[in-house]
C-alpha positions in Angstrom: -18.0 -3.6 -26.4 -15.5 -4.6 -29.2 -14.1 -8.4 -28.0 -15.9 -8.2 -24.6 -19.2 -10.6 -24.7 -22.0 -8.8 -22.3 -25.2 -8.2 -21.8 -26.4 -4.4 -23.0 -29.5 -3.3 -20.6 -31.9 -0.4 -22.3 -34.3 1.4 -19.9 -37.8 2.7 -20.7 -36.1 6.2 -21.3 -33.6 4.8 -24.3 -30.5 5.1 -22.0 -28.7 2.1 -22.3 -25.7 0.3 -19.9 -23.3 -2.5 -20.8 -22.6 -5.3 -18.7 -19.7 -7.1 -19.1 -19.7 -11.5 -18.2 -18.0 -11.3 -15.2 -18.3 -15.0 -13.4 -18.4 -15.2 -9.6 -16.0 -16.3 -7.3 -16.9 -18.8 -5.1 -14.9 -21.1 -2.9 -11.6 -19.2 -3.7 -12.8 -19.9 -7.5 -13.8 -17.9 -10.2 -16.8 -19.2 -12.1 -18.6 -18.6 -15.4 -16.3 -16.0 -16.4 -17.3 -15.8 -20.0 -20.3 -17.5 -19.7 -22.7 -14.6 -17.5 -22.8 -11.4 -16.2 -23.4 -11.3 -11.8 -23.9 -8.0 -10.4 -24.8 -6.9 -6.7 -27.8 -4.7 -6.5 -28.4 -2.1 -4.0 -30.9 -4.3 -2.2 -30.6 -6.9 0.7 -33.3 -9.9 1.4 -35.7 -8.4 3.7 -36.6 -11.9 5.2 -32.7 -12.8 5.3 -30.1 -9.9 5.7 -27.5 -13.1 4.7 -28.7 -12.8 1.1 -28.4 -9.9 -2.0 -30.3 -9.4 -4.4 -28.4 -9.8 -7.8 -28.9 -9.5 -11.5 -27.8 -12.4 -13.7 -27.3 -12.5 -17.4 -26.5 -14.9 -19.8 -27.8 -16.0 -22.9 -31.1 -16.6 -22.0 -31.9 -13.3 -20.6 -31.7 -11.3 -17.4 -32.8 -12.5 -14.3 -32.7 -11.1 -10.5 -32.9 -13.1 -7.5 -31.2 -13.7 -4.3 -27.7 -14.9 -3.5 -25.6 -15.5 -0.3 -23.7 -12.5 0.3 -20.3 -14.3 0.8 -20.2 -15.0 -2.9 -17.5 -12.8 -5.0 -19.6 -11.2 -7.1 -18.8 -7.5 -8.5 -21.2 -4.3 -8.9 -21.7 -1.8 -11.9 -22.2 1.5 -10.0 -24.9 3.6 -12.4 -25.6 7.3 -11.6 -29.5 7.8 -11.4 -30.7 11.3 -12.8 -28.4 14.3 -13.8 -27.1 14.3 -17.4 -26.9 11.1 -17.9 -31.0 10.3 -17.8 -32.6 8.4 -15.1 -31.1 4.6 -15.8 -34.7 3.1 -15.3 -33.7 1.1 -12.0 -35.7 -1.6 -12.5 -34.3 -4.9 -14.7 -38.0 -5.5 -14.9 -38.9 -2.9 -17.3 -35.9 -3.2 -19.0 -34.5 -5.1 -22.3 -31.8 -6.0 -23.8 -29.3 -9.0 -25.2 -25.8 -10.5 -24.7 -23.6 -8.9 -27.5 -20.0 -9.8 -28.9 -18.5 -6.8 -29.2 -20.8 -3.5 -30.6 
């Protein structure tokens, strides 16, 4: 949105989120900054409760995957239902592109 380079997800519904590049902090030191988007989902790795799952963006695309949980990584809270439309939940079923600015 305007300056900020992000990655804008659409849902099956039309309803649409932006994520800003964010980086990661690791070791004390933030990462990737204006390079891709980290974000925490709600879910933990069911074979090892050390690991998130998170959803990366960059250029390329969006991926999930999972990733130590002692990494600095932020989270986009998104309201499911009610006015705002059901989100879609699912990075799976949903598109979308890094963007400079809308």
């Amino acid at each position: 949105v305007g300056e900020i380079k992000g990655y804008r997800v659409t849902g099956p519904n039309g309803n649409s989120i932006f994520l800003p590049t964010t980086g990661l902090i690791w070791g004390g030191t933030m990462n990737n900054r204006s390079i891709s988007g980290y974000y925490w989902t709600g879910n933990v790795n069911e074979k090892d409760d050390k690991e998130g799952r998170i959803v990366w963006c960059n250029d390329d695309g969006a991926r999930e995957w999972d990733k130590n949980r002692f990494f600095g990584i932020p989270i986009r809270p998104v309201k499911k239902g009610g006015n705002t439309g059901d989100t879609g939940g699912n990075t799976g079923e949903a598109g979308g592109g890094i963007v400079n600015g809308e």
